[in-house]
C-alpha positions in Angstrom: 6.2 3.4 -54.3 5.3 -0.4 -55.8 4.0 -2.9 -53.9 6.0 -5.8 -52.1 5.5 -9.0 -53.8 6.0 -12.4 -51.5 7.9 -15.7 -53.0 7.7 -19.2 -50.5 9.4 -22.2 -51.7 9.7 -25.1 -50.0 11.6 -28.1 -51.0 9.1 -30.8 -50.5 5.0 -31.7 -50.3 5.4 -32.5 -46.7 6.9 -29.5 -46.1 4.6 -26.0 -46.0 5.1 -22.9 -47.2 2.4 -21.3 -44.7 5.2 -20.0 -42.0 6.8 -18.2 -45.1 3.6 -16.6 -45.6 2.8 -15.4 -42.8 6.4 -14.0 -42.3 6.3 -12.1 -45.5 2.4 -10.9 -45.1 3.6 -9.5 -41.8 6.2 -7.8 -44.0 3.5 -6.0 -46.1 3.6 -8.3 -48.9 0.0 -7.7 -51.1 0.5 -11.2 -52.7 2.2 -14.4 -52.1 3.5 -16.4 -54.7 4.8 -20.0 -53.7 6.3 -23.5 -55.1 6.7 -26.7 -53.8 10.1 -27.2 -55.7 13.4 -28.4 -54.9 15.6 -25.6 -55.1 17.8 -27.5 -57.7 15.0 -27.3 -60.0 15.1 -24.6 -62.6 11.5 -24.8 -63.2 9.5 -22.5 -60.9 5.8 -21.8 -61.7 5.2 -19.5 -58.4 8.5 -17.4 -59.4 7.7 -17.2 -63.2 4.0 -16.2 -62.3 5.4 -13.2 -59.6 7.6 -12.0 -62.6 4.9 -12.1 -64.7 2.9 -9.9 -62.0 5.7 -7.7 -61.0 6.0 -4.4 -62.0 8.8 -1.7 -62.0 9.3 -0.1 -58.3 7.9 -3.5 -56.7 9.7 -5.2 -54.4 10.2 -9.1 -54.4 10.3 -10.1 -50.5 11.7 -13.5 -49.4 12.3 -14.8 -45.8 15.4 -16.4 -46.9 18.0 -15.5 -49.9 18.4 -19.3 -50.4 14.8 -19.7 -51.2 15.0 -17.2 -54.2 18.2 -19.0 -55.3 20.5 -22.3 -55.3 24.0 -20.3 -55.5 25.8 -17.3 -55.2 25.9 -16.9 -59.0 22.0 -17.7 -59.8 21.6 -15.6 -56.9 23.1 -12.9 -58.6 21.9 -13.3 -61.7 18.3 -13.2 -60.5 19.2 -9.6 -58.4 20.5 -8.4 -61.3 17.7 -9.6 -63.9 15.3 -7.9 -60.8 17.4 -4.5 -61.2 17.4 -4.2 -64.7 13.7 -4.3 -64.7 13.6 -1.9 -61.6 12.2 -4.4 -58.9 14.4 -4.3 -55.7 14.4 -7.5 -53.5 14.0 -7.6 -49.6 15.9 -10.4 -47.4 13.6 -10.9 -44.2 16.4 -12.8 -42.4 19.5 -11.2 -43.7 18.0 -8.1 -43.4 19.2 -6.9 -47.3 17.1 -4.6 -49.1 18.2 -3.8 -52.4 16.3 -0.9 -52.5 18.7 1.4 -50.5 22.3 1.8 -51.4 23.2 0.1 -48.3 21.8 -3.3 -49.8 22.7 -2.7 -53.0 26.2 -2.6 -52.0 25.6 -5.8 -49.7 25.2 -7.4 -53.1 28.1 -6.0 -55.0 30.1 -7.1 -52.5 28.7 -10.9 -52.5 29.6 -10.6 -57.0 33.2 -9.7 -56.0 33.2 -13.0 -53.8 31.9 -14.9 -55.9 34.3 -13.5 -58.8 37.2 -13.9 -56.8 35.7 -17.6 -55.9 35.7 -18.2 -60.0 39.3 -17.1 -60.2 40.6 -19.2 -56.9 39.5 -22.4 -58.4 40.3 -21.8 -61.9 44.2 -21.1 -60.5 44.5 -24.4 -58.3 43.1 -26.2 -61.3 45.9 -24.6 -63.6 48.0 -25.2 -60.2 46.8 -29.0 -60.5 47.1 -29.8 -64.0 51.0 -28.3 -64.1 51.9 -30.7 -60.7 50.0 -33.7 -62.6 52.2 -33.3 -65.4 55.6 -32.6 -63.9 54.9 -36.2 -61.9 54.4 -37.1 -65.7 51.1 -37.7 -65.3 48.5 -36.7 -68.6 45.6 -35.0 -67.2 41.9 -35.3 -68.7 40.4 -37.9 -70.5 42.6 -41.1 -71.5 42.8 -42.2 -74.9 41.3 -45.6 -75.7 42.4 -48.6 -76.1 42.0 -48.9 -79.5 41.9 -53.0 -79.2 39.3 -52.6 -77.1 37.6 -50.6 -78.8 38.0 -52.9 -81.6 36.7 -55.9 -80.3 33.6 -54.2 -78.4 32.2 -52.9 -82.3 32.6 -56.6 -83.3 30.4 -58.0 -80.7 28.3 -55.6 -81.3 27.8 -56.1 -84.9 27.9 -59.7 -83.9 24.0 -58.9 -82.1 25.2 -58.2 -78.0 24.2 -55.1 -77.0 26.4 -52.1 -76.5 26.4 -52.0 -72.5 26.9 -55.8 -72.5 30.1 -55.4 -75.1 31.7 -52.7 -73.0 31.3 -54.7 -70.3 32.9 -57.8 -72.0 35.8 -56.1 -72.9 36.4 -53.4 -70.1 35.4 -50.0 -71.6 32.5 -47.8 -70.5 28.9 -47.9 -72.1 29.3 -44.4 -73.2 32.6 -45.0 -74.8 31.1 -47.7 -76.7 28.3 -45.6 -77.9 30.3 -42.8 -79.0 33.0 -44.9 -81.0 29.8 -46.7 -82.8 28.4 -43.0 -83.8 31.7 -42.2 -84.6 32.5 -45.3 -87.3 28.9 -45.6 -88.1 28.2 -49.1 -86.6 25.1 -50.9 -86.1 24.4 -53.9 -84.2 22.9 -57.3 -86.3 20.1 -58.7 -85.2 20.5 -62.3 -83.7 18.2 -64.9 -85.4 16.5 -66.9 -82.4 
């Protein structure tokens, strides 16, 4: 039997991870690993560090799934990654403990959700794109004016800056950018 390994997160400084703590050392956690990290961020010193630490037949214990992870899918990802190198993970709140068949089903059954979830919105976008066109509409990006596109790279050669040129002639920044990659032009310098 491993030992049960603690993760806190919370998502800001003025927040504090001690009420975490003290959940999951009341859970038998040995060790606490925590970060003060939005849970969009990908970058997770604490989480890293208790991976680093873990060891096959440890368990990771959190009080809440969504402080492990930001989706269903990363979620998943992270119980999987876990299984593969034998760590189980406990849910305080939701009461899941991969450990025991019981849990470990509790989290196939969330991957078929999420699976089905995938395939639901990949159909109404299919769904959506064949509706757009029988209205004749073309869905996606829109070709560019190629006038416009025209006149932006001579200003630009001319010495105004690519945001200000797009802006001139009605095209986005980014459009600008990419058709000045694209044909290879530079802007000219004004003299003063």
């Amino acid at each position: 039997m491993g030992d049960i390994l603690g993760y806190a997160r919370v998502s800001t400084g003025d927040q504090d991870v001690a009420g975490q703590t003290l959940r999951l050392e009341h859970a038998g956690a040995i060790k606490v690993f925590t970060d003060v990290r939005s849970g969009k961020s990908m970058d997770r010193p604490g989480l890293e560090a208790l991976l680093a630490y873990a060891r096959k037949g440890d368990t990771l214990a959190v009080v809440r799934l969504d402080r492990l992870g930001r989706s269903l899918t990363e979620l998943l990802a992270t119980v999987a990654m876990l299984g593969q190198r034998g760590i189980a993970l406990l849910s305080l709140e939701e009461k899941i403990d991969t450990s025991s068949a019981a849990g470990e089903l509790i989290f196939h059954v969330f991957g078929a959700i999420a699976h089905f979830e995938r395939r639901l919105i990949a159909e109404r976008t299919k769904d959506g794109i064949v509706a757009a066109r029988a209205r004749g509409k073309l869905p996606g990006r829109q070709p560019l004016d190629q006038e416009k596109v025209a006149a932006a790279l001579k200003l630009v050669e001319a010495g105004l800056s690519p945001t200000e040129a797009a802006k001139q002639v009605g095209l986005g920044r980014s459009s600008v950018y990419r058709e000045m990659a694209r044909t290879g032009t530079r802007r000219t310098e004004r003299s003063a």
